[in-house]
Every structure is written in C-alpha cells, then in structure tokens.
PDBQT receptor file of N, H, CA, C and O in Angstrom, charges set to zero:
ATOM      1  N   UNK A   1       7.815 -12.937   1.595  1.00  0.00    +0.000 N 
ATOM      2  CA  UNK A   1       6.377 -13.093   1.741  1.00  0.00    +0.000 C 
ATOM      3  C   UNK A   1       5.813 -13.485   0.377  1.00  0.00    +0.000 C 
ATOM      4  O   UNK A   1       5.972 -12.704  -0.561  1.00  0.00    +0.000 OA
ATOM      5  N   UNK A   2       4.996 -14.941   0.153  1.00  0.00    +0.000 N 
ATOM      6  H   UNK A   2       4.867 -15.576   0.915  1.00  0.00    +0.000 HD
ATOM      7  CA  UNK A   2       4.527 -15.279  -0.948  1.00  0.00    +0.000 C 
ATOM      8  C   UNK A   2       3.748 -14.004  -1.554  1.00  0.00    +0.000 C 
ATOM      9  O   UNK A   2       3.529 -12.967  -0.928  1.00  0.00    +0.000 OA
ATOM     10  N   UNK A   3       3.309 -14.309  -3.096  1.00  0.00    +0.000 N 
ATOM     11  H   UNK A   3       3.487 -15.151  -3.604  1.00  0.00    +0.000 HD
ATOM     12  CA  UNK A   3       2.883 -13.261  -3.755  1.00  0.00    +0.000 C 
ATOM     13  C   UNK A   3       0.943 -12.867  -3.180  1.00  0.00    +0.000 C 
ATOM     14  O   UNK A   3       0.155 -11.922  -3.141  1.00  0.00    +0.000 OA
ATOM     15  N   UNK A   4       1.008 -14.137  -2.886  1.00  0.00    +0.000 N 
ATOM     16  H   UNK A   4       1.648 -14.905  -2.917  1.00  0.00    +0.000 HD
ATOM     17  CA  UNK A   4      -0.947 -14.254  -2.778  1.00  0.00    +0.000 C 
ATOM     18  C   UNK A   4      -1.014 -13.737  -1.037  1.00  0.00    +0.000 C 
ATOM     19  O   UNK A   4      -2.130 -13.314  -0.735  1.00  0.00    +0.000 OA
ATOM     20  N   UNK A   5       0.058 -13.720   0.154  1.00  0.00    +0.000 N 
ATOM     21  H   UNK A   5       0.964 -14.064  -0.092  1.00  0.00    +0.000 HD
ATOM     22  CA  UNK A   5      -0.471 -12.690   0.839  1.00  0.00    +0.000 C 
ATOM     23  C   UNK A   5      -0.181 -11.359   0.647  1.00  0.00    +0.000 C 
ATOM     24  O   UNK A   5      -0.827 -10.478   1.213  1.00  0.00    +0.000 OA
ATOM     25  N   UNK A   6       0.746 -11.131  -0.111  1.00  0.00    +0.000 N 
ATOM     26  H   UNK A   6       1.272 -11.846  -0.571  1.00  0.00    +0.000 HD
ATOM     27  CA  UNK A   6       0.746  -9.754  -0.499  1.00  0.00    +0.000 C 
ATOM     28  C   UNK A   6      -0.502  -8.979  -0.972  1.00  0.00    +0.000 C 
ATOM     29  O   UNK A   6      -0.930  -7.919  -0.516  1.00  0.00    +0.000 OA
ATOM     30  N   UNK A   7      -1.171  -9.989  -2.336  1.00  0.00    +0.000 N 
ATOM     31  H   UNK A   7      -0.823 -10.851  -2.706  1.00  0.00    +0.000 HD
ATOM     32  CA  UNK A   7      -2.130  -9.586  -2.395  1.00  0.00    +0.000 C 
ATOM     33  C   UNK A   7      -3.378  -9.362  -1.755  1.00  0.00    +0.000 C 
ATOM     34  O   UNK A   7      -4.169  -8.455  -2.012  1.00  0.00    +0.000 OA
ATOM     35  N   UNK A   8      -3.528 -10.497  -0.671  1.00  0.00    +0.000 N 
ATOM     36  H   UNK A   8      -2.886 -11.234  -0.462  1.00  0.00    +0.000 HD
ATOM     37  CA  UNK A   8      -4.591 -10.155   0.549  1.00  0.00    +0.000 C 
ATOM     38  C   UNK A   8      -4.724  -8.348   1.409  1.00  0.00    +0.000 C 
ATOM     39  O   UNK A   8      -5.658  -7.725   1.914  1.00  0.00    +0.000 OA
ATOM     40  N   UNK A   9      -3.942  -8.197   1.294  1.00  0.00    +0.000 N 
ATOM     41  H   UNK A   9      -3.183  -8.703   0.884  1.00  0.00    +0.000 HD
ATOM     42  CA  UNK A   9      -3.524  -6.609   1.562  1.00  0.00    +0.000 C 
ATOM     43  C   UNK A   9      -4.230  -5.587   1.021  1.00  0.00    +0.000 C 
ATOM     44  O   UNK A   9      -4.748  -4.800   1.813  1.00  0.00    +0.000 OA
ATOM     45  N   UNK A  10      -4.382  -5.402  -0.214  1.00  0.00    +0.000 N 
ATOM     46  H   UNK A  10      -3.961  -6.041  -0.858  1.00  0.00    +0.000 HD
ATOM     47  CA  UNK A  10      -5.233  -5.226  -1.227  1.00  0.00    +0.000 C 
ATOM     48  C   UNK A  10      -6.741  -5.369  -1.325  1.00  0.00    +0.000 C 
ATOM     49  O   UNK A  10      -7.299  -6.447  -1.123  1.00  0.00    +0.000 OA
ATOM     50  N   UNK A  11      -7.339  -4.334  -1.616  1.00  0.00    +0.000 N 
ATOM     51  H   UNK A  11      -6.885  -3.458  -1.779  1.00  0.00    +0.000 HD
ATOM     52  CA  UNK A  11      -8.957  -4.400  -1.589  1.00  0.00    +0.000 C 
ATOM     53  C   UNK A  11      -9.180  -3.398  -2.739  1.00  0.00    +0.000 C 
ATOM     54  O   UNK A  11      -8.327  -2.647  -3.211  1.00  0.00    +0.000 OA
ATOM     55  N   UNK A  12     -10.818  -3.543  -3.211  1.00  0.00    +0.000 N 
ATOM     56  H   UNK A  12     -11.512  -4.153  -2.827  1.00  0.00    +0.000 HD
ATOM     57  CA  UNK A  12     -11.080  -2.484  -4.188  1.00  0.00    +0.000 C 
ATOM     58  C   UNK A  12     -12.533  -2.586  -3.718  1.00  0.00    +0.000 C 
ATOM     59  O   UNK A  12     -13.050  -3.534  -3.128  1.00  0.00    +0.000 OA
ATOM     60  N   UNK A  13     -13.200  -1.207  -4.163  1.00  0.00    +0.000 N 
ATOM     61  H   UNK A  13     -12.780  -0.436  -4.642  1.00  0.00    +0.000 HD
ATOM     62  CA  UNK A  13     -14.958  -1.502  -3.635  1.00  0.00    +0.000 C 
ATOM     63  C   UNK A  13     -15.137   0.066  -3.833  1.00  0.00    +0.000 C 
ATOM     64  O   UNK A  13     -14.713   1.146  -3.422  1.00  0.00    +0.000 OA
ATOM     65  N   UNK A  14     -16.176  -0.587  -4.862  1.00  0.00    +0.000 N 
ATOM     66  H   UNK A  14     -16.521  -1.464  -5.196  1.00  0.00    +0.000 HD
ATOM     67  CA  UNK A  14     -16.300   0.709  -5.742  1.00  0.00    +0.000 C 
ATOM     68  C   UNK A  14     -17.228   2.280  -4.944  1.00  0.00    +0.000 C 
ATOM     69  O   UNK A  14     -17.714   3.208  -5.591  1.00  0.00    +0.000 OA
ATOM     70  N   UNK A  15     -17.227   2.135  -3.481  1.00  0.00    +0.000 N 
ATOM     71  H   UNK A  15     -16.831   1.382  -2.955  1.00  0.00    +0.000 HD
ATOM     72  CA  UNK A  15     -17.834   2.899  -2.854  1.00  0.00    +0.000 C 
ATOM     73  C   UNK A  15     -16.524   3.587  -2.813  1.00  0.00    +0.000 C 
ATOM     74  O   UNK A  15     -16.545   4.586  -3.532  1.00  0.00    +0.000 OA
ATOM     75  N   UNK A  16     -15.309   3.380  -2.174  1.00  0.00    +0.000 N 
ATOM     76  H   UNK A  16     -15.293   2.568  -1.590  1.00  0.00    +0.000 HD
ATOM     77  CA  UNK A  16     -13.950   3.933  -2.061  1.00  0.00    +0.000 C 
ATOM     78  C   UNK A  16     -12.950   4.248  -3.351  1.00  0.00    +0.000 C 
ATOM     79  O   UNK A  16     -12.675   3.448  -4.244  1.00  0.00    +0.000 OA
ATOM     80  N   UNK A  17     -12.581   5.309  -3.251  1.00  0.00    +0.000 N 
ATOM     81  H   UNK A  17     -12.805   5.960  -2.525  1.00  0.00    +0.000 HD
ATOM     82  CA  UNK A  17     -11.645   5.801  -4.024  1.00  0.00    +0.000 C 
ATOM     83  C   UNK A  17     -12.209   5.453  -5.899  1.00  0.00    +0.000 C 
ATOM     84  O   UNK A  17     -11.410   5.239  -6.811  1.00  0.00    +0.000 OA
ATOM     85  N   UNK A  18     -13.686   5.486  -6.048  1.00  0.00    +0.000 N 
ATOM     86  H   UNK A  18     -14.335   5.660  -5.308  1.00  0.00    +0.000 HD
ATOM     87  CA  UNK A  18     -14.096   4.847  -7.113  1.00  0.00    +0.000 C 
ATOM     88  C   UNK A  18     -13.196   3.536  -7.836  1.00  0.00    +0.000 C 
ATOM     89  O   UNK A  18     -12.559   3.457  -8.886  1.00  0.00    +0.000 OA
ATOM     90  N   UNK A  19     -13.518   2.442  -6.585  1.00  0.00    +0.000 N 
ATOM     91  H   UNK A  19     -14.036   2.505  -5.731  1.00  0.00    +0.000 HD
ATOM     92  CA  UNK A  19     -13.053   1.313  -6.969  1.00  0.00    +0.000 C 
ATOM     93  C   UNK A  19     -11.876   0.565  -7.094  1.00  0.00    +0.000 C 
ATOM     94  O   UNK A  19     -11.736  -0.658  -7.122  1.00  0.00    +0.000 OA
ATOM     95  N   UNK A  20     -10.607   1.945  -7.202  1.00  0.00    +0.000 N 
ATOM     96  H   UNK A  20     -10.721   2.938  -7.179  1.00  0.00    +0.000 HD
ATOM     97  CA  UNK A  20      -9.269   2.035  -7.566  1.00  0.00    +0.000 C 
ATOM     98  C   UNK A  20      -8.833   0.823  -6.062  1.00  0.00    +0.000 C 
ATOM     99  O   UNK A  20      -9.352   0.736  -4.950  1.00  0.00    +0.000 OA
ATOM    100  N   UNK A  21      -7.928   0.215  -6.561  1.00  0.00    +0.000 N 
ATOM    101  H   UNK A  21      -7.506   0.286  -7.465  1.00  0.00    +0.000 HD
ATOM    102  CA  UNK A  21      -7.141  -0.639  -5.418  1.00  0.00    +0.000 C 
ATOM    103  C   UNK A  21      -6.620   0.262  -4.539  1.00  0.00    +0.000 C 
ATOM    104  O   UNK A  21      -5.956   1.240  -4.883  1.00  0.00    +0.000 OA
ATOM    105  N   UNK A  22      -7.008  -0.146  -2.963  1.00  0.00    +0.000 N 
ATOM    106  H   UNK A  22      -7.548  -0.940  -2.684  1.00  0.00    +0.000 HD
ATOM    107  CA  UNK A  22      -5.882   0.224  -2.170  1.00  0.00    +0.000 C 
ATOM    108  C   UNK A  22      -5.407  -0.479  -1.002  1.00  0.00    +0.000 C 
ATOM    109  O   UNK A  22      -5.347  -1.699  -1.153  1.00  0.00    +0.000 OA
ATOM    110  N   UNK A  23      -5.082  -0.064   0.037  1.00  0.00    +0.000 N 
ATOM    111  H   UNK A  23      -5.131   0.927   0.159  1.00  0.00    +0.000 HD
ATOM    112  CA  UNK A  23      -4.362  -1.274   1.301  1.00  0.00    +0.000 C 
ATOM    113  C   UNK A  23      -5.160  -1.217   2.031  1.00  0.00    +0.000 C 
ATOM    114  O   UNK A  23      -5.658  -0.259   2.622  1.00  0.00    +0.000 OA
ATOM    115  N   UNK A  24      -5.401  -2.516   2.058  1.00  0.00    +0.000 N 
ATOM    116  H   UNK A  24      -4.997  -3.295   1.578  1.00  0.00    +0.000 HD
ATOM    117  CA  UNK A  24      -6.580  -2.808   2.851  1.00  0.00    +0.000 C 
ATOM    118  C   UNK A  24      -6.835  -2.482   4.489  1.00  0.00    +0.000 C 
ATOM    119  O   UNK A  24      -6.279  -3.099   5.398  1.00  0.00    +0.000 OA
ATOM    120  N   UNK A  25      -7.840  -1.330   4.673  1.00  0.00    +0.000 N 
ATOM    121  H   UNK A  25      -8.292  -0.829   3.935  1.00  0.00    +0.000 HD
ATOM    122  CA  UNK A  25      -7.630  -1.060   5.906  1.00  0.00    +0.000 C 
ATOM    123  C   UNK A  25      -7.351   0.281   6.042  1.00  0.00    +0.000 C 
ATOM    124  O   UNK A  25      -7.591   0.777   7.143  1.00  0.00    +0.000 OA
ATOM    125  N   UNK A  26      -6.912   0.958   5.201  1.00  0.00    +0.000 N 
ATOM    126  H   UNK A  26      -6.717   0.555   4.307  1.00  0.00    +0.000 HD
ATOM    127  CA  UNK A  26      -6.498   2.021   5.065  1.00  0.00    +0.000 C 
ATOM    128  C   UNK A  26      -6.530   3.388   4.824  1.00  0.00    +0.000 C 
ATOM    129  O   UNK A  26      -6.205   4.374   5.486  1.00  0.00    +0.000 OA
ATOM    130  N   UNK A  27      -7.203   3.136   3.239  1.00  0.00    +0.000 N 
ATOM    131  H   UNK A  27      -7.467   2.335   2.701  1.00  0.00    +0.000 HD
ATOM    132  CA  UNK A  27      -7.664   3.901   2.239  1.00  0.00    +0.000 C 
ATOM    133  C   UNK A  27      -6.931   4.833   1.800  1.00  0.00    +0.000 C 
ATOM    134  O   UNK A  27      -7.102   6.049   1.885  1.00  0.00    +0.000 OA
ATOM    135  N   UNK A  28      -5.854   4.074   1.182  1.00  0.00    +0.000 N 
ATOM    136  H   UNK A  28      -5.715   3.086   1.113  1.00  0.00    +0.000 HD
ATOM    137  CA  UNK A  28      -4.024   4.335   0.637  1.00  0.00    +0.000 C 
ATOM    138  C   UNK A  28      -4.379   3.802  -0.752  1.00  0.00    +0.000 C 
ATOM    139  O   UNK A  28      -4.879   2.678  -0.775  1.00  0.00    +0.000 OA
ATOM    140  N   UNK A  29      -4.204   4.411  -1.862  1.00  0.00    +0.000 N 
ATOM    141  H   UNK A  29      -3.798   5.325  -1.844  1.00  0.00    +0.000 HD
ATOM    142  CA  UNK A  29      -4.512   4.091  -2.819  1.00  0.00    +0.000 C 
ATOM    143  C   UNK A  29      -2.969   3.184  -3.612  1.00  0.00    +0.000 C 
ATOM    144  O   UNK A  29      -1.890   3.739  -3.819  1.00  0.00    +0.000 OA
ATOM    145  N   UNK A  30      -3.213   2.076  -3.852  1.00  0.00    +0.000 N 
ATOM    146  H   UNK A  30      -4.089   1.625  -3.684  1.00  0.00    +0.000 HD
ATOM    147  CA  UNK A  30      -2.017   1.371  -4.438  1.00  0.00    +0.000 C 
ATOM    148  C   UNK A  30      -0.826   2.141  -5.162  1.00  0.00    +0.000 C 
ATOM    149  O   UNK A  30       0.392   2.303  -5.092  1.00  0.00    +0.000 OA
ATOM    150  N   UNK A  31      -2.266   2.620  -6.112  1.00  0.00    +0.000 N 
ATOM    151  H   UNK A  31      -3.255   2.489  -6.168  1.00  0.00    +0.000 HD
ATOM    152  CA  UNK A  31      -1.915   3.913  -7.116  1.00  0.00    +0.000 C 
ATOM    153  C   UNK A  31      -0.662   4.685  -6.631  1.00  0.00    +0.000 C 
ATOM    154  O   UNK A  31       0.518   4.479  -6.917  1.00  0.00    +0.000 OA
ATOM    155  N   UNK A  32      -1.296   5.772  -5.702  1.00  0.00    +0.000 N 
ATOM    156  H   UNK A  32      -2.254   5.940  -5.469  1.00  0.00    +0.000 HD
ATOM    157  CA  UNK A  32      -0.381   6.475  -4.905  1.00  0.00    +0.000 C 
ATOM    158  C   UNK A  32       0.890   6.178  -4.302  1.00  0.00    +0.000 C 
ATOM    159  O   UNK A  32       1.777   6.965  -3.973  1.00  0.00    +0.000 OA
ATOM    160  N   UNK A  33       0.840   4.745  -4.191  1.00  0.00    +0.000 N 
ATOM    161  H   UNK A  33       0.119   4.105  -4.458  1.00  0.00    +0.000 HD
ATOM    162  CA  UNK A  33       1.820   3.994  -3.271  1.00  0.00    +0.000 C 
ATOM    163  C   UNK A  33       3.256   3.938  -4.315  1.00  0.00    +0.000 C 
ATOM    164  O   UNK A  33       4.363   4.396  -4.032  1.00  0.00    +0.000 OA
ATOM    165  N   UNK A  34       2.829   3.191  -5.662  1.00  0.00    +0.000 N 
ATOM    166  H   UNK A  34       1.930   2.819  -5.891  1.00  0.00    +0.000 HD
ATOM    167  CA  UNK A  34       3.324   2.760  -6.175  1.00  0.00    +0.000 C 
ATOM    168  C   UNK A  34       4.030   4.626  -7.178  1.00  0.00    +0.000 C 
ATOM    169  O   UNK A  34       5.234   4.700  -6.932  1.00  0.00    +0.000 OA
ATOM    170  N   UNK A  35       3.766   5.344  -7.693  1.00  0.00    +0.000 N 
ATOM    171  H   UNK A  35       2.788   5.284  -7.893  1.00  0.00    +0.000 HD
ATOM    172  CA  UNK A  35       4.015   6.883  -7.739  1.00  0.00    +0.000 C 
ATOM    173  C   UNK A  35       5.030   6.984  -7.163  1.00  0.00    +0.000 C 
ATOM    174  O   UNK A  35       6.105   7.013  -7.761  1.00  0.00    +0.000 OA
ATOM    175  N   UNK A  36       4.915   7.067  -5.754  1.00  0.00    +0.000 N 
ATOM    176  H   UNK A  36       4.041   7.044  -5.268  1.00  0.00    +0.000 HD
ATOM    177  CA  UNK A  36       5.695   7.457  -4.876  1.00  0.00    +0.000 C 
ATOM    178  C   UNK A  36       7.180   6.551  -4.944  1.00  0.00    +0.000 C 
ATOM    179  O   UNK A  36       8.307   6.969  -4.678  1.00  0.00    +0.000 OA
ATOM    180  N   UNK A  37       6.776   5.181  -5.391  1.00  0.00    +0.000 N 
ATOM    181  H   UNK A  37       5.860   4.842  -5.607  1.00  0.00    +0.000 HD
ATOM    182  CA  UNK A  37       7.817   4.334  -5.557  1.00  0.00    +0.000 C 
ATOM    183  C   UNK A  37       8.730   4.663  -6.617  1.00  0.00    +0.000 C 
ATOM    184  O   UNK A  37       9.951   4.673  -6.462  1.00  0.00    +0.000 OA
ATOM    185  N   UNK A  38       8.168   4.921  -7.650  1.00  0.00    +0.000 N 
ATOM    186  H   UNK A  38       7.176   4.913  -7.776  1.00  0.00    +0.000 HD
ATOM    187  CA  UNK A  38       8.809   5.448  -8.669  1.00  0.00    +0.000 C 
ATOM    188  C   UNK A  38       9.366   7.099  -8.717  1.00  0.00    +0.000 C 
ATOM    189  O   UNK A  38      10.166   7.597  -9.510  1.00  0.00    +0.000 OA
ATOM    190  N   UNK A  39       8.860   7.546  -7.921  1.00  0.00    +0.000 N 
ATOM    191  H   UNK A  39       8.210   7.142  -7.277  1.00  0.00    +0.000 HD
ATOM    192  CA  UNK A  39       9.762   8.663  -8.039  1.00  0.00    +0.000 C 
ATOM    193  C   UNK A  39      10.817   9.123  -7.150  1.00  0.00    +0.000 C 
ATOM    194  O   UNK A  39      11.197  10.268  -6.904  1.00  0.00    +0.000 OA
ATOM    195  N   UNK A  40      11.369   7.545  -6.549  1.00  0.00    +0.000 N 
ATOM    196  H   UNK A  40      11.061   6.615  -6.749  1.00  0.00    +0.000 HD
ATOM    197  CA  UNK A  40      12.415   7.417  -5.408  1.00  0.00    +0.000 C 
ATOM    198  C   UNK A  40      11.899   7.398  -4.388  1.00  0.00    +0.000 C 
ATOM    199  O   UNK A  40      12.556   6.496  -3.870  1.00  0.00    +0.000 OA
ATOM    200  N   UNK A  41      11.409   7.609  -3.868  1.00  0.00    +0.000 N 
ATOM    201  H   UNK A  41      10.875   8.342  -4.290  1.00  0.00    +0.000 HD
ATOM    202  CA  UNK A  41      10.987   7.646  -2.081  1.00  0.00    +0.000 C 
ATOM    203  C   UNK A  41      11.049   6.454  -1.799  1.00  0.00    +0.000 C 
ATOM    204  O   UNK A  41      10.780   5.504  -2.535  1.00  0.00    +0.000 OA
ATOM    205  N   UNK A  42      11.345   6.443  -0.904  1.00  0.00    +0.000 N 
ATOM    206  H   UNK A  42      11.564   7.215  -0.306  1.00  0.00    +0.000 HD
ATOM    207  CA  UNK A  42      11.942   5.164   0.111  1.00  0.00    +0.000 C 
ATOM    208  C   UNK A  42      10.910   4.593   0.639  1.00  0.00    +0.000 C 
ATOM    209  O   UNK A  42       9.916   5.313   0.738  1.00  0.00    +0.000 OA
ATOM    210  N   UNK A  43      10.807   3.278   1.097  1.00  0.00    +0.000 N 
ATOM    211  H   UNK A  43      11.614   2.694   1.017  1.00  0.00    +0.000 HD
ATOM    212  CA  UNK A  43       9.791   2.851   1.943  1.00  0.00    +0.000 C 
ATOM    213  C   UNK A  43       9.403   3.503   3.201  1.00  0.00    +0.000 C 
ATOM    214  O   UNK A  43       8.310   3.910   3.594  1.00  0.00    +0.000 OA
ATOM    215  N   UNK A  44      10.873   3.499   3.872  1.00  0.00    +0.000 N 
ATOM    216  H   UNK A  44      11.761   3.168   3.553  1.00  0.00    +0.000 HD
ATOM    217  CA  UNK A  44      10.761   4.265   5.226  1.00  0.00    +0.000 C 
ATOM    218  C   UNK A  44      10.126   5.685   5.015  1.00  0.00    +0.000 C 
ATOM    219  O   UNK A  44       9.189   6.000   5.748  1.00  0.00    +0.000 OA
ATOM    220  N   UNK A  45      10.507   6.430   4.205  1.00  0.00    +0.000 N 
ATOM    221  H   UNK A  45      11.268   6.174   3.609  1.00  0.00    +0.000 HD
ATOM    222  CA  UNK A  45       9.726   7.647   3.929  1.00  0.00    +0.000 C 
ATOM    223  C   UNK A  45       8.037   7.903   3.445  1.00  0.00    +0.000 C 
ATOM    224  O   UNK A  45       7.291   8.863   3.643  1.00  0.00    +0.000 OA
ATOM    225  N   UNK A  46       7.849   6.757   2.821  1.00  0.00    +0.000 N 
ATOM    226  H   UNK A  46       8.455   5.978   2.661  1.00  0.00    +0.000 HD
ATOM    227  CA  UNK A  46       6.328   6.616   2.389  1.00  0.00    +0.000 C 
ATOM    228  C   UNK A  46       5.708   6.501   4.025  1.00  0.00    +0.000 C 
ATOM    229  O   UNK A  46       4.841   7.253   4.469  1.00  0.00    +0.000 OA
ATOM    230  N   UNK A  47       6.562   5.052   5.023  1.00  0.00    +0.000 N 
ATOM    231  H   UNK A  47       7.266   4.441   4.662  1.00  0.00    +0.000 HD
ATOM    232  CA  UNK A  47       5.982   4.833   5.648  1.00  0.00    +0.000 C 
ATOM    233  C   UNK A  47       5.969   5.784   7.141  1.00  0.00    +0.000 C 
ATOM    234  O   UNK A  47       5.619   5.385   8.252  1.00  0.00    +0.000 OA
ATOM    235  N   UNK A  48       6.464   7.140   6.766  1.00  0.00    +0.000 N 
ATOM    236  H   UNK A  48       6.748   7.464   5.863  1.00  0.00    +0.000 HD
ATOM    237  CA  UNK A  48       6.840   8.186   7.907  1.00  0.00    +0.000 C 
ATOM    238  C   UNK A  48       5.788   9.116   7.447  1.00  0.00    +0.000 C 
ATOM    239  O   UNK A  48       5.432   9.919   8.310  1.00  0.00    +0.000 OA
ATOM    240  N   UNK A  49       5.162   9.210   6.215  1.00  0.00    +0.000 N 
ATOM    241  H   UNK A  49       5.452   8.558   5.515  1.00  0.00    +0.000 HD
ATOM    242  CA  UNK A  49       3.942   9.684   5.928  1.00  0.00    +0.000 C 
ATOM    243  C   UNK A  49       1.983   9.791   6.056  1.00  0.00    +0.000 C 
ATOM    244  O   UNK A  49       0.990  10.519   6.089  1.00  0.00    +0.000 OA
ATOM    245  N   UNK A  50       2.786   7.762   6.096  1.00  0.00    +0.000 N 
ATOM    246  H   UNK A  50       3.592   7.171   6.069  1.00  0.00    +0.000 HD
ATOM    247  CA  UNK A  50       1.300   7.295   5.934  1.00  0.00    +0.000 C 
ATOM    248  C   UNK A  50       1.438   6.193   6.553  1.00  0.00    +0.000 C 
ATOM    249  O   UNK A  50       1.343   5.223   5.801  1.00  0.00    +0.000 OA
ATOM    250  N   UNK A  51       1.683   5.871   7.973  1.00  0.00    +0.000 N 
ATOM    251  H   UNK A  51       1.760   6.658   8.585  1.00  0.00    +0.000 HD
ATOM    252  CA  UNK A  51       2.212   5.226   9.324  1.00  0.00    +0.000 C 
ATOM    253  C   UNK A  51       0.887   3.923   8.972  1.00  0.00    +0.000 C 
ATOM    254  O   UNK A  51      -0.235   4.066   8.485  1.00  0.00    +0.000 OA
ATOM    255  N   UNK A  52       1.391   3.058   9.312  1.00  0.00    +0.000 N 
ATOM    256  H   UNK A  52       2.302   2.942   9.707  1.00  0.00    +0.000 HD
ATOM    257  CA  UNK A  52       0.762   1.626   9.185  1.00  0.00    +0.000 C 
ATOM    258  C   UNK A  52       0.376   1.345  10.710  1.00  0.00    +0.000 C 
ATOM    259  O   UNK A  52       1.097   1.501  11.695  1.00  0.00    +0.000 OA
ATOM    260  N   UNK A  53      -1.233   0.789  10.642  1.00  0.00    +0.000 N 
ATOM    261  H   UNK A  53      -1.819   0.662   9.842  1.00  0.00    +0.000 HD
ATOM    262  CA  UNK A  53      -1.469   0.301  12.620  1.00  0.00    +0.000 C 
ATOM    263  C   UNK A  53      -0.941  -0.940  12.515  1.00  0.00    +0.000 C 
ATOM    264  O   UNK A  53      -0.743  -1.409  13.636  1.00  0.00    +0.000 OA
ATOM    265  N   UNK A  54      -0.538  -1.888  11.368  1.00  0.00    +0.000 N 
ATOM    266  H   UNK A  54      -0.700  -1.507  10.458  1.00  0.00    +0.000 HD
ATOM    267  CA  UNK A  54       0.169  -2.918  11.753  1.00  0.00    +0.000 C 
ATOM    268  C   UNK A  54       1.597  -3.299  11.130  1.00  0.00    +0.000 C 
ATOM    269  O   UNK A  54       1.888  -2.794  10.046  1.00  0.00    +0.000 OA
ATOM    270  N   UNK A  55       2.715  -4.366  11.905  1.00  0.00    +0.000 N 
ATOM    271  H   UNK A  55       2.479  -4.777  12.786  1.00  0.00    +0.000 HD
ATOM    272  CA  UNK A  55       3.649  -4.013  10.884  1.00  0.00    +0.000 C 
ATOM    273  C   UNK A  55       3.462  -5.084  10.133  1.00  0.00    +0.000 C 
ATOM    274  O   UNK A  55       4.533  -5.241   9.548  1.00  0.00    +0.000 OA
ATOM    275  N   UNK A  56       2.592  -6.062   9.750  1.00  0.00    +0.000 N 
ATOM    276  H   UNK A  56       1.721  -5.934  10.225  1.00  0.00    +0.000 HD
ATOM    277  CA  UNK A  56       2.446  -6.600   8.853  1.00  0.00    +0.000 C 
ATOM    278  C   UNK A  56       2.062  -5.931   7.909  1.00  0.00    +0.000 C 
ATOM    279  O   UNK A  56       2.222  -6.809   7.061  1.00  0.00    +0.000 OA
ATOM    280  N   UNK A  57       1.835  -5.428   7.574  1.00  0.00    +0.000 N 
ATOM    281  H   UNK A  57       1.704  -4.715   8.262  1.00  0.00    +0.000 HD
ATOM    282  CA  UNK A  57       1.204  -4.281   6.540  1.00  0.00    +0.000 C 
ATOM    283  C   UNK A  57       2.650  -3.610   6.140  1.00  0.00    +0.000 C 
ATOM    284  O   UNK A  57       2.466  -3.363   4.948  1.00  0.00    +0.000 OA
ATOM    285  N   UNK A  58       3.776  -3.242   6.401  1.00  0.00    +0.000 N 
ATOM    286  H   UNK A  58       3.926  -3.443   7.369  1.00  0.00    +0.000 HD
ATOM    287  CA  UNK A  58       4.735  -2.791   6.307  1.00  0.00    +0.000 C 
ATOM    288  C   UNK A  58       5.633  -3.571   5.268  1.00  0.00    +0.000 C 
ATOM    289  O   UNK A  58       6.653  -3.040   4.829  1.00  0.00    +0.000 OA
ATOM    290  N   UNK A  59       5.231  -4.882   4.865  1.00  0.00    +0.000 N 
ATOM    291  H   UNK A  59       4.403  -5.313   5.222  1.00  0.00    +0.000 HD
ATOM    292  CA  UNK A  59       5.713  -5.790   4.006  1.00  0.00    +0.000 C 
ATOM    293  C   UNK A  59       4.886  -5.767   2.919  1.00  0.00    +0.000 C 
ATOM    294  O   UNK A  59       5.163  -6.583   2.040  1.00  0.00    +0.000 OA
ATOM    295  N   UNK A  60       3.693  -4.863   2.692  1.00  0.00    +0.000 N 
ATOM    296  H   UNK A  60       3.469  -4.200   3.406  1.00  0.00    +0.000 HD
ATOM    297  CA  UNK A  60       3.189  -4.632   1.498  1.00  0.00    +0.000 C 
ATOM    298  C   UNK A  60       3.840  -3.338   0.807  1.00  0.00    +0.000 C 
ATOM    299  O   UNK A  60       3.631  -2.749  -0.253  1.00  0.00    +0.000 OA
ATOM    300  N   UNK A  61       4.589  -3.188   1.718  1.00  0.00    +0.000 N 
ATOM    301  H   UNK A  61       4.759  -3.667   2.579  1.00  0.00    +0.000 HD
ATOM    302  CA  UNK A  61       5.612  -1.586   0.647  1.00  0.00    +0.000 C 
ATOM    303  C   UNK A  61       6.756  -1.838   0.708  1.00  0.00    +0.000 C 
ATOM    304  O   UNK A  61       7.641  -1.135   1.195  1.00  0.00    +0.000 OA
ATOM    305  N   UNK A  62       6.860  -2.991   0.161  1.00  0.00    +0.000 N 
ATOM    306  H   UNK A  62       6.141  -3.562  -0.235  1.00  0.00    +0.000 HD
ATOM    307  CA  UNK A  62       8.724  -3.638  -0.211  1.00  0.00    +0.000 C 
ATOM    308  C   UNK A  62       8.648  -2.977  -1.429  1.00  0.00    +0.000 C 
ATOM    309  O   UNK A  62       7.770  -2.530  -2.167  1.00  0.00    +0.000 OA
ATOM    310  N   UNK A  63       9.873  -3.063  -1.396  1.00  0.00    +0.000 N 
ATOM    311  H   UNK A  63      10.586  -3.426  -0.796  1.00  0.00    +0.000 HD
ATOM    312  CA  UNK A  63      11.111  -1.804  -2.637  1.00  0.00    +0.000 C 
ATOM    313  C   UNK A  63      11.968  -2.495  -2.810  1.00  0.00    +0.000 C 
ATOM    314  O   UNK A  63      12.840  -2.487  -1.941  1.00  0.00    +0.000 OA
ATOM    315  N   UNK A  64      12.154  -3.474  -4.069  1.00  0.00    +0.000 N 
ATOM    316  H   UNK A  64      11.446  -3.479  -4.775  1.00  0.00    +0.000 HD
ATOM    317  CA  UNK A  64      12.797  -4.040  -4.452  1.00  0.00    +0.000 C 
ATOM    318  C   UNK A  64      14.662  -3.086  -4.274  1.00  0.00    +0.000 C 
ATOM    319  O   UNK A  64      15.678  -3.631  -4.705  1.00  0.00    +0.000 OA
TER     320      UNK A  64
C-alpha cells in the first residue's frame, strides 16, 4: 500500500485527543499504536484489542 494512502488513515483535530494524530475514524491515538509496536506486540494482538470496522484500516498497522 503506497505511503500517501497510508497516510489518509490518519487525522488530527485539535478538539480530539488535543490534536495528537490518530486513525481516522477511530480515536486510536497513532501514538499509542506505534508504543505498542515497539514494545513487541503483534499486529494481530493490537488488532484483538482495538478491533477495526474496516479491514482496510487493518493495513494501517503493518509491522514491518
């Protein structure tokens, strides 16, 4: 998936989460997302947490 729809995924608006990026649709903070990435957790496990209504959206938490 090119880099620029990845980023479509992505929103910020400073009424939510004071502005901080998150997935659009959601109100999953990138922040959080990316934490979780780094401290091992798996995609499948992020995404058994914090269940996506679409699975396009499921390609914004690739794990290299």
């Amino acid at each position: 998936m090119p880099e620029e729809e990845l980023l479509q995924r992505i929103t910020a608006n400073p009424e939510i989460f004071g502005g901080k990026p998150i997935i659009r649709g959601m109100r999953i903070s990138v922040e959080l997302i990316l934490s979780f990435m780094a401290q091992g957790e798996s995609r499948e496990d992020i995404l058994a947490d914090y269940p996506v209504r679409s699975p396009r959206y499921t390609m914004s938490l690739r794990v290299p």
